[in-house]
RODO-2510 file (C-alpha; in nm, 4 decimals, decimal comma):
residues 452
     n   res          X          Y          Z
     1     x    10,3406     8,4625    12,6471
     2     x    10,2943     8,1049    12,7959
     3     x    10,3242     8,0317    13,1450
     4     x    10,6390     7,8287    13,0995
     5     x    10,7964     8,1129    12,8763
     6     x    10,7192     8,3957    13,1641
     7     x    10,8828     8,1763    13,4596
     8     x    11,2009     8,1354    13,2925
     9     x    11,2341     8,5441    13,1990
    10     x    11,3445     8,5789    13,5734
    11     x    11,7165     8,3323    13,4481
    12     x    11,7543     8,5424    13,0884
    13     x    11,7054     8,8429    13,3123
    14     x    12,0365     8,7000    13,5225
    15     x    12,2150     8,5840    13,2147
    16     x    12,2390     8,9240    13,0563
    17     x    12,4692     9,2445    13,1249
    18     x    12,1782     9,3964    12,8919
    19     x    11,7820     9,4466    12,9914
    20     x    11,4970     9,2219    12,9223
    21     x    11,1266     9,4085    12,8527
    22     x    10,7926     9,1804    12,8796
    23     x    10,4483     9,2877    12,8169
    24     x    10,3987     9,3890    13,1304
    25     x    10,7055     9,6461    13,1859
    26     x    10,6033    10,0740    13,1148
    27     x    10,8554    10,0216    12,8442
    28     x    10,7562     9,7724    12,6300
    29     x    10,5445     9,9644    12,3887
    30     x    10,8491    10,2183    12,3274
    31     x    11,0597     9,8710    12,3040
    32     x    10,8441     9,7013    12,0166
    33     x    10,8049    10,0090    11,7821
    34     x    10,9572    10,0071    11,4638
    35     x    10,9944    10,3049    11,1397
    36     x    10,6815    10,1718    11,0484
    37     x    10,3954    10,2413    11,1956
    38     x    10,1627     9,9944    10,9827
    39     x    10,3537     9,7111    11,2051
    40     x    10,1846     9,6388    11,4689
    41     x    10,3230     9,3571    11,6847
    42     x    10,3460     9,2590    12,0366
    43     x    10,6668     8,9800    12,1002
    44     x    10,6898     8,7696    12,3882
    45     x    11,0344     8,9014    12,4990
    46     x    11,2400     9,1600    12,4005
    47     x    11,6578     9,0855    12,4541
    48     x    11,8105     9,4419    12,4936
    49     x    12,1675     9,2881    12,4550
    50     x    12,5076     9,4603    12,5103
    51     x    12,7130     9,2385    12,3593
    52     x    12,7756     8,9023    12,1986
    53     x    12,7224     8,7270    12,5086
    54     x    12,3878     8,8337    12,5787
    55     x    12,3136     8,7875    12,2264
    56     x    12,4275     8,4083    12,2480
    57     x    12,2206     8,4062    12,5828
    58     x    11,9309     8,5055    12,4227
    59     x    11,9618     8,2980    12,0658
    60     x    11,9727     7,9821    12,3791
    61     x    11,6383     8,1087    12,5168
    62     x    11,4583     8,1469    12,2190
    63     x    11,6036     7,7975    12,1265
    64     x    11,5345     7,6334    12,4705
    65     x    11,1829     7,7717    12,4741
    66     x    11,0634     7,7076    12,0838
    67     x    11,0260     8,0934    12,0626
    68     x    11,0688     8,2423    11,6780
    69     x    11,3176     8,5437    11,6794
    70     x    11,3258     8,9037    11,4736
    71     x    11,6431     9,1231    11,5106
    72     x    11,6388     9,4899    11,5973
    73     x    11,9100     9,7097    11,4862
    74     x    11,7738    10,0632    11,3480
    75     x    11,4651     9,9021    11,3564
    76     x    11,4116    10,1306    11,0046
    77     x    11,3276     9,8590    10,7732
    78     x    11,0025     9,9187    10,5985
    79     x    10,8986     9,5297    10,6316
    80     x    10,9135     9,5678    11,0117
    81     x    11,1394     9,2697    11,0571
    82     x    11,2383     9,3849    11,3507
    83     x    10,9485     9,2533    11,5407
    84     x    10,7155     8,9860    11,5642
    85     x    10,4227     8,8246    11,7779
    86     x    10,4946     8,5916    12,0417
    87     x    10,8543     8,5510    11,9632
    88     x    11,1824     8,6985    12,1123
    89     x    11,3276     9,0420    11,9664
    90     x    11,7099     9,0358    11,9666
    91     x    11,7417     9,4222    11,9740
    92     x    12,0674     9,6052    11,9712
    93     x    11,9729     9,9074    12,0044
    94     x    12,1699     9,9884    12,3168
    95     x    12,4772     9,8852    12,1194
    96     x    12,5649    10,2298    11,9564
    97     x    12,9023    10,2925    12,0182
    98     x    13,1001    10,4336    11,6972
    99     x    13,4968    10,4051    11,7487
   100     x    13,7448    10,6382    11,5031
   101     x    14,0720    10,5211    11,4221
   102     x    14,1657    10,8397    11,2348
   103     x    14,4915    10,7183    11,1007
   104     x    14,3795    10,3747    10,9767
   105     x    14,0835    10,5197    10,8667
   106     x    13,8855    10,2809    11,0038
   107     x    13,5307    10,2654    11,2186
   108     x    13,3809    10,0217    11,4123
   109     x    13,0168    10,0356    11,5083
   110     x    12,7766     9,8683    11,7113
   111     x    12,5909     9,6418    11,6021
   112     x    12,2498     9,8668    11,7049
   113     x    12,4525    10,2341    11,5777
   114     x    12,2441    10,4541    11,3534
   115     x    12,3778    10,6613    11,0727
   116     x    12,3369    10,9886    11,3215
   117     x    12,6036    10,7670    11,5338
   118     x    12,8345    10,6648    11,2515
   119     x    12,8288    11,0307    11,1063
   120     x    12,8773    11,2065    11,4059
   121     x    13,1827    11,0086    11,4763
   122     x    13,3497    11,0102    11,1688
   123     x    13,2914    11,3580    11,0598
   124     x    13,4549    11,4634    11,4054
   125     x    13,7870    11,3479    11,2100
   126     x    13,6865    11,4861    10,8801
   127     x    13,5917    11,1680    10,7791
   128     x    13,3085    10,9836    10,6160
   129     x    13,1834    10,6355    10,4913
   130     x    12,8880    10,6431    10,1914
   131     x    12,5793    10,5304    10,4158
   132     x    12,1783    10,5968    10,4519
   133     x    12,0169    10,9415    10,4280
   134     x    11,7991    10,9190    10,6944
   135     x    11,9448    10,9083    11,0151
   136     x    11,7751    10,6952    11,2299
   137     x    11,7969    10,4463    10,9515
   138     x    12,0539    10,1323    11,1175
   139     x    12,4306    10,0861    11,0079
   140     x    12,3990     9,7224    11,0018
   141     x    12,0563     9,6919    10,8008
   142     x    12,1482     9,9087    10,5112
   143     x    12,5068     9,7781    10,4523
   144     x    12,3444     9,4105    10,4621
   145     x    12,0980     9,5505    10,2050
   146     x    12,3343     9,7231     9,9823
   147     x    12,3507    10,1171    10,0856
   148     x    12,2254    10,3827     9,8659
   149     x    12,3385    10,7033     9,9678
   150     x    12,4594    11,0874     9,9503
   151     x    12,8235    10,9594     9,8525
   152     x    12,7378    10,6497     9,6368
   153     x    12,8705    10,8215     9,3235
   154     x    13,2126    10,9308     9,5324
   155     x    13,2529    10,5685     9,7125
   156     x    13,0075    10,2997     9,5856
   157     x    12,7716    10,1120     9,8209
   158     x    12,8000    10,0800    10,1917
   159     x    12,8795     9,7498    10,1545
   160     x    13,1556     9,8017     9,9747
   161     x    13,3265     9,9608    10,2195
   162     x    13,2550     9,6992    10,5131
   163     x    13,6283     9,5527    10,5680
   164     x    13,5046     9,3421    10,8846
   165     x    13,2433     9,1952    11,1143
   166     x    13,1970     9,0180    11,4464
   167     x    12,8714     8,8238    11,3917
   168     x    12,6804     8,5951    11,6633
   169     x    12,5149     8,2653    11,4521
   170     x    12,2263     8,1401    11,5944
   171     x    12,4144     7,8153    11,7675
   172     x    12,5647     8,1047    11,9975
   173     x    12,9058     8,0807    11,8195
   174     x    13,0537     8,3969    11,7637
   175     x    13,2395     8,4268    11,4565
   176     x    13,4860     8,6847    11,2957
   177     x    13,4320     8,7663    10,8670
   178     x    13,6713     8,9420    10,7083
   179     x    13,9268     8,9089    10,4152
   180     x    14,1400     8,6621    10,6234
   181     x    13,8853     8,5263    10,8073
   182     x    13,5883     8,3607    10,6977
   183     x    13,5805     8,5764    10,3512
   184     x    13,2633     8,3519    10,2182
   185     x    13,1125     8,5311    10,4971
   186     x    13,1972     8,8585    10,4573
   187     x    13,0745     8,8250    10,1190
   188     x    12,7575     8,7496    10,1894
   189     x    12,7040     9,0486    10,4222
   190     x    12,7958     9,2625    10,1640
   191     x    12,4394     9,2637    10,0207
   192     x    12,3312     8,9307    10,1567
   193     x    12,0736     9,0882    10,4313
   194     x    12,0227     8,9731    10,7925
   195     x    12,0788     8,5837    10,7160
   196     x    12,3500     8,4223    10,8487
   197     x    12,3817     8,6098    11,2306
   198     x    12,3547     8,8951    11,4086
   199     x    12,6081     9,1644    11,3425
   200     x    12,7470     9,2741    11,7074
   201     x    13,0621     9,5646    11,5374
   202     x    13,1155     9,6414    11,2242
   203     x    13,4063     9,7702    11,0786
   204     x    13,4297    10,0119    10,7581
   205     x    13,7152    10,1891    10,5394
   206     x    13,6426    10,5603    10,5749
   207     x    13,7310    10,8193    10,3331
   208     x    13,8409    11,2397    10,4214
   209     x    13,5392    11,4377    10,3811
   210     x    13,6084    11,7695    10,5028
   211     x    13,2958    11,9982    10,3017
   212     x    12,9674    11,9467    10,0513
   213     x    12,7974    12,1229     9,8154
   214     x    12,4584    12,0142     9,9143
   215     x    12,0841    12,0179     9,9729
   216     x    11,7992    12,0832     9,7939
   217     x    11,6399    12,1934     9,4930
   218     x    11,2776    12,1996     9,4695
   219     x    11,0567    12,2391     9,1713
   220     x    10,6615    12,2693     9,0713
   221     x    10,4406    12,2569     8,8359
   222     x    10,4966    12,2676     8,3775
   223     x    10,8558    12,2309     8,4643
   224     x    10,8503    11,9480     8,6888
   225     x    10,9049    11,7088     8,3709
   226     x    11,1636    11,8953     8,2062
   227     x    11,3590    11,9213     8,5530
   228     x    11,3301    11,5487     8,6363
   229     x    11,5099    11,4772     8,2576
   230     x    11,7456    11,7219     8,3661
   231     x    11,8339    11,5459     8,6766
   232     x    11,8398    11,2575     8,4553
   233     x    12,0836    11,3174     8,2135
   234     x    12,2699    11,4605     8,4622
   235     x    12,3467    11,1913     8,6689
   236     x    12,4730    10,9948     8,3531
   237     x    12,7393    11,2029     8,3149
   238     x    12,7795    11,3739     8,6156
   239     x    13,1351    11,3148     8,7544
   240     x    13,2093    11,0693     9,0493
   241     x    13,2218    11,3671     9,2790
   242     x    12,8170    11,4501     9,2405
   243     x    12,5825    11,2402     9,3489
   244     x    12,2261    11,2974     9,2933
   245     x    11,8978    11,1644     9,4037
   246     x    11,5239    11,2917     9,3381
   247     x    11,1953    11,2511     9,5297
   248     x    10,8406    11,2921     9,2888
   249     x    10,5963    11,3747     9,4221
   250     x    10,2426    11,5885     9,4483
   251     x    10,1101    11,9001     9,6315
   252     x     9,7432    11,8923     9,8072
   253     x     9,6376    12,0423     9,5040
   254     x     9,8010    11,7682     9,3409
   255     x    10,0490    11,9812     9,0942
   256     x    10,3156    11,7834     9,0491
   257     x    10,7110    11,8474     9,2382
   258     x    11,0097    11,7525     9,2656
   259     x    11,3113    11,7686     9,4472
   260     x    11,6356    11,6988     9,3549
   261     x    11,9128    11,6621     9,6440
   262     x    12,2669    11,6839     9,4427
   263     x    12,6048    11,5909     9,6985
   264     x    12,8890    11,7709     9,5494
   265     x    13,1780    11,6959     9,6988
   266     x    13,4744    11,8477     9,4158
   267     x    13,6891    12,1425     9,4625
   268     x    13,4700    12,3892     9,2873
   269     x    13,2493    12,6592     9,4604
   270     x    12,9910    12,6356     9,2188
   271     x    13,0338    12,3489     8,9353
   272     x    12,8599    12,3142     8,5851
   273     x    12,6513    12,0722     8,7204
   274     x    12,4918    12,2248     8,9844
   275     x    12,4420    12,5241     8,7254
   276     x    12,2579    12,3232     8,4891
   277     x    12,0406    12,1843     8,7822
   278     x    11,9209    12,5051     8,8611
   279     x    11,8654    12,6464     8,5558
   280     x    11,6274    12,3555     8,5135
   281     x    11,2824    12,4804     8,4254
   282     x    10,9990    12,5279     8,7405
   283     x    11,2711    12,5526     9,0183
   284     x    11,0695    12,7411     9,2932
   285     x    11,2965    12,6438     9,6245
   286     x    11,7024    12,6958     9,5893
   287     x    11,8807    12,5175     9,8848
   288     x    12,2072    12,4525     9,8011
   289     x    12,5245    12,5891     9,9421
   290     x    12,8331    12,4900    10,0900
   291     x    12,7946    12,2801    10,4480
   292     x    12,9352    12,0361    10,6877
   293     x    12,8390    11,6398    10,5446
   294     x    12,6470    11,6493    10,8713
   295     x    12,4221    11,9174    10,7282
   296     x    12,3609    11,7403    10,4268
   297     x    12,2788    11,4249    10,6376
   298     x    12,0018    11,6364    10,7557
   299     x    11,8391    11,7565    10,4329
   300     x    11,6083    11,4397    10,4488
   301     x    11,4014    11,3006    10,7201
   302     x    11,1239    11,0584    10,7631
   303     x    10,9907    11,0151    11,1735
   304     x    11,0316    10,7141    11,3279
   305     x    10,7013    10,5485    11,4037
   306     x    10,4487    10,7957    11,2989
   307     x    10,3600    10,7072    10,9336
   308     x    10,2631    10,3873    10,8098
   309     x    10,4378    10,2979    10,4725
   310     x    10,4201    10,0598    10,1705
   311     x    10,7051    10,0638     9,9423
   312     x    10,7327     9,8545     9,5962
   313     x    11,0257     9,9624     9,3123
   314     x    11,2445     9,8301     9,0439
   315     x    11,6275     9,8654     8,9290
   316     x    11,6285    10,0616     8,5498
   317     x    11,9009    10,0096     8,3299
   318     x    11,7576    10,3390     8,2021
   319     x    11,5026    10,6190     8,2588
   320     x    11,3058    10,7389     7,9651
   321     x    11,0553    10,9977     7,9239
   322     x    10,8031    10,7218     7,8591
   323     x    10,8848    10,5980     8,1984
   324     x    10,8960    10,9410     8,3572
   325     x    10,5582    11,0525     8,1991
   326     x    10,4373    10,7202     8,3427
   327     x    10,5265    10,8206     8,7282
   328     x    10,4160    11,1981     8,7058
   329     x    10,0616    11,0332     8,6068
   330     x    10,0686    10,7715     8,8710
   331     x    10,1052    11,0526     9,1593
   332     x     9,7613    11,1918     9,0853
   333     x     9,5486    10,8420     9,0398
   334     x     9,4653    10,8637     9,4329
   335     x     9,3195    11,1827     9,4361
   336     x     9,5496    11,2671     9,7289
   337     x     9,9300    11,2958     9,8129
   338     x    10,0040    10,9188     9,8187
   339     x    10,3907    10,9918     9,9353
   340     x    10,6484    11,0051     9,6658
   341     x    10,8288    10,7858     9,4310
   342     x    11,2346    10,7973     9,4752
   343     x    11,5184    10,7821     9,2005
   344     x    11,8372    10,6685     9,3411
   345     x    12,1356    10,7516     9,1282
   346     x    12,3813    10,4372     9,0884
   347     x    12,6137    10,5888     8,8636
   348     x    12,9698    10,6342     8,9420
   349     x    13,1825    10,4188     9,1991
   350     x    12,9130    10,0880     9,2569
   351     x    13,0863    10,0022     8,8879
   352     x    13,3855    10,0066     9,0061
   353     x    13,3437     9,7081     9,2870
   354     x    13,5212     9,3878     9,1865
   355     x    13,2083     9,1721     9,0755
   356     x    13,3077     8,8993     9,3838
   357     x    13,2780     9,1942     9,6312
   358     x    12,9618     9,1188     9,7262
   359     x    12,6238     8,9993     9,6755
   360     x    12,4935     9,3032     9,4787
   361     x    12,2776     9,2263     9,1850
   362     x    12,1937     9,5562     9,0494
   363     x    12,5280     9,7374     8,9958
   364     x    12,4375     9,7568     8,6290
   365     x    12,1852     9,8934     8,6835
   366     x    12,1303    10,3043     8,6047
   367     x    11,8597    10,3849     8,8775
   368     x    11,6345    10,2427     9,1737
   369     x    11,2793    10,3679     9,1840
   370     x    11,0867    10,2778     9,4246
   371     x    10,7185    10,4097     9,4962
   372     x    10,6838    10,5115     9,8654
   373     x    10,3114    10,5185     9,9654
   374     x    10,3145    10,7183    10,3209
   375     x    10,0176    10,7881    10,5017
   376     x     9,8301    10,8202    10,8506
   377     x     9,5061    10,7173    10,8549
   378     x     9,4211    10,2945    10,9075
   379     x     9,0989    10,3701    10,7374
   380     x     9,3720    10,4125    10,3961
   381     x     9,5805    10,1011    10,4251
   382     x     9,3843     9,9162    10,1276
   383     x     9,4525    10,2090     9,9108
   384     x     9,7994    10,3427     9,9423
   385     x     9,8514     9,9603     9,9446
   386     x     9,7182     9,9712     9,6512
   387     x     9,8860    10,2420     9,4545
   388     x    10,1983    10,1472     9,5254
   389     x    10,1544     9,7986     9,3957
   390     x    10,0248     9,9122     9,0713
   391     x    10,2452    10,1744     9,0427
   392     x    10,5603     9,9101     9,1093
   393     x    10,3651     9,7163     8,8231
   394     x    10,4291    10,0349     8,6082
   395     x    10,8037    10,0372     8,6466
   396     x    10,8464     9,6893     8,5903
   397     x    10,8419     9,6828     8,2137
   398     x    11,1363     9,8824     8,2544
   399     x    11,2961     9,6564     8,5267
   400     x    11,6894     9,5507     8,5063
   401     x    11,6179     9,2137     8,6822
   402     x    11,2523     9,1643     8,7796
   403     x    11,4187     9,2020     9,1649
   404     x    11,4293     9,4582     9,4504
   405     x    11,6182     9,6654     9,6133
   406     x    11,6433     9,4347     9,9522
   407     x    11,6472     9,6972    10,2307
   408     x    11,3013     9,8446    10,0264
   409     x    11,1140     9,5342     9,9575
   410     x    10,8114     9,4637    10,1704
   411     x    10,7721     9,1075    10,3788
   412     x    10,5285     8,9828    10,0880
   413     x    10,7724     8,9667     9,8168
   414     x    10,7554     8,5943     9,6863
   415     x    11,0648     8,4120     9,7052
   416     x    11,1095     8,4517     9,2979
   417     x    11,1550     8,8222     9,3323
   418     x    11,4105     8,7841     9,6418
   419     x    11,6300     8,5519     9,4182
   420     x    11,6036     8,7791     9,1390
   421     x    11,7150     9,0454     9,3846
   422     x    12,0541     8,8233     9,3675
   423     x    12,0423     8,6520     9,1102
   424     x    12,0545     8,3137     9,0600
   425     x    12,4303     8,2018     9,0915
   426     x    12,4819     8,4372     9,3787
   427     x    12,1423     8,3174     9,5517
   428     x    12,2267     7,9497     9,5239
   429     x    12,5929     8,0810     9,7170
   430     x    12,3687     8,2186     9,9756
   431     x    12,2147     7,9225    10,0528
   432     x    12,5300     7,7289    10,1283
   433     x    12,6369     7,9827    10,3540
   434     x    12,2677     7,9939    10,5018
   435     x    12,3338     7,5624    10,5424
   436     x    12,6013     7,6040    10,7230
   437     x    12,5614     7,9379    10,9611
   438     x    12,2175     7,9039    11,0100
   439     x    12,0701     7,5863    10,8894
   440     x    11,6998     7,5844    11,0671
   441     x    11,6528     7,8706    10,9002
   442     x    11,6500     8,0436    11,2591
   443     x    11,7168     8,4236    11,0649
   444     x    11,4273     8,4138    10,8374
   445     x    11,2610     8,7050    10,9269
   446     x    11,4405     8,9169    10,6605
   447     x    11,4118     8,8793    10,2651
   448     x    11,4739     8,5228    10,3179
   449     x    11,7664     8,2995    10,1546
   450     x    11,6282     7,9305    10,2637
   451     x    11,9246     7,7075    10,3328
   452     x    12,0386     7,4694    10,0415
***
């Protein structure tokens, strides 16, 4: 931090209701860390705002003082956007408060509230909007990315159901996007990412959710083929009350699993689907039962800050054996667990979403997989690096769009892939909203949309 930058902290300390951490402080390594533990970096000044005020106050001290600035919400995003060196950190992390209106069916979150937050909330009205699996993962980040989910198949994409937005731009003006209201910017947050301002409440259309039929299936082994084509074909019929996601992956002794976590949220007790899942060959781990959404919220986890991560995947408009047989071998080319590879289901309600609802790409699309290397040791970065690059390059020949999934992709995807992400007529709409909310380009630590 320069001299000049460390004599004025003493006025942004003044000119926030919220807290301001510095190198120095006993909380400023607990302040910087992000989900991923392979990002590393030490800003200038971190803004723990409260509001929209103290995030204007803070956009006018990174402005006064030439200072870059990264936005923390979750903080969950695998390309550790949330931080940077030498800059100022925007983090709204202390902005978690989830409000229920249980007759509108409406929430509205903080702009720094975590799915654990949101969930809690809602589900204390019997109520539930589609969002993240893990939950430490941010409200704001994933609906700006999309929002892949437990309850995609039941009610499409978490951006789909965000009905409203107070956003701070980076002049300091805060501005209001919804359906009435600046609509060309609602739009873009639906899928857009973290471009155009910084997100201080959200508001979201919830749907009743009283019960599941949930958790986990897990299998090993000769069967783990035939149960991954299971899951398959399954999800491309299932109805729009299952959703279904599965995680491939390796033991130590590198015999290959799965696990398959179906959402069933239909009046039977025990449906044809979930039948035919478990009757699925190599099933050595049966999970599911009947449980609050809350429990099924809980069936994955990933800690916050301990492993370092690489992740690289496609959009597939399908997912053939050939494509399967490829993954299975991929997971055994390191010689060691390298993490997993996720299939996200995107069947059901994301076709349903007017095509101007937002900026979502990859609605046609049949599945996301994404290789997730996930590791420990520094002395591995090069490798797991490694895999999961070549093993993105394996998927691709079976890619919808040559893009991303945004809230996956790493900070060194080139700018081709990012617009591909979009695509092109939706990208070039991005960047006229990004020329007029945010022309310097203030916001560009995210997948980046330059301004037009």
């Amino acid at each position: 931090m320069s001299a000049r930058v460390a004599e004025a902290v003493g006025e942004l300390r003044k000119s926030l209701a919220g807290a301001v951490v510095v190198p120095a402080d006993p909380d400023y390594d607990a302040a910087r860390r992000c989900f991923n533990a392979l990002v590393d970096r030490r800003p200038a000044v971190i803004a723990r705002c409260l509001g929209s005020g103290d995030v204007a106050a803070a956009f006018d001290f990174a402005r006064a003082h030439d200072l870059q600035v990264a936005v923390r919400g979750g903080g969950h995003n695998p390309a550790g956007h949330c931080v940077l060196d030498d800059g100022l950190v925007i983090d709204l992390s202390l902005m978690r408060t989830v409000d229920v209106d249980g007759e509108a069916r409406i929430a509205r979150a903080g702009g720094g509230a975590t799915w654990l937050d949101f969930d809690a909330a809602t589900q204390a009205f019997g109520l539930v909007t589609p969002g993240g699996v893990v939950g430490s993962t941010g409200v704001a980040g994933l609906t700006f990315g999309g929002g892949i989910g437990h309850l995609t198949a039941q009610y499409g994409l978490t951006c789909d159901n965000l009905v409203a937005a107070e956003v701070v731009i980076p002049d300091g003006t805060v501005i209001q996007a919804s359906r009435d209201e600046n609509s060309e910017l609602l739009w873009g947050l639906r899928g857009g990412g973290g471009n155009f301002g910084v997100a201080t409440s959200l508001e979201f259309r919830l749907h009743p959710l009283e019960r599941v039929v949930g958790g986990l299936l897990g299998f090993r082994g000769d069967g783990v083929a035939g149960a991954l084509r299971r899951f398959r074909d399954l999800a491309g019929r299932s109805p729009r009350d299952l959703t279904c996601q599965a995680v491939l992956a390796v033991d130590e002794s590198l015999t290959p699993t799965v696990v398959v976590a179906p959402c069933y949220t239909g009046p039977d007790s025990d449906p044809q689907e979930l039948l035919e899942l478990r009757s699925a060959p190599g099933l050595v781990d049966d999970g599911v039962r009947a449980h609050t959404f809350l429990d099924q919220q809980l069936v994955f986890d990933s800690p916050y800050g301990e492993n370092r991560h690489y992740w690289k995947g496609h959009f597939v408009r399908e997912l053939p054996d050939e494509l399967t047989d490829e993954l299975i071998a991929r997971l055994v080319v390191l010689g060691r667990p390298p993490g997993g590879v996720l299939i996200e289901s995107l069947h059901g309600a994301p076709k349903d979403a007017a095509e101007d609802a937002g900026v979502v790409g990859f609605r046609p699309a049949a599945f996301n997989v994404s290789a997730m290397a996930t590791w420990q040791d520094p002395a591995l970065d090069e490798q797991h690096i490694r895999w999961a690059r070549d093993t993105g390059a394996a998927i691709e020949p079976w890619s919808f769009s040559g893009g991303g999934y945004v809230n996956y992709m790493q900070a060194d995807e080139p700018i081709e892939r990012v617009r591909a992400a979009f695509g092109a007529e939706a990208f070039a709409r991005l960047q006229a909203l990004k020329q007029r909310y945010d022309p310097n380009n203030v916001l560009r630590r995210n997948q980046n949309v330059p301004p037009s």
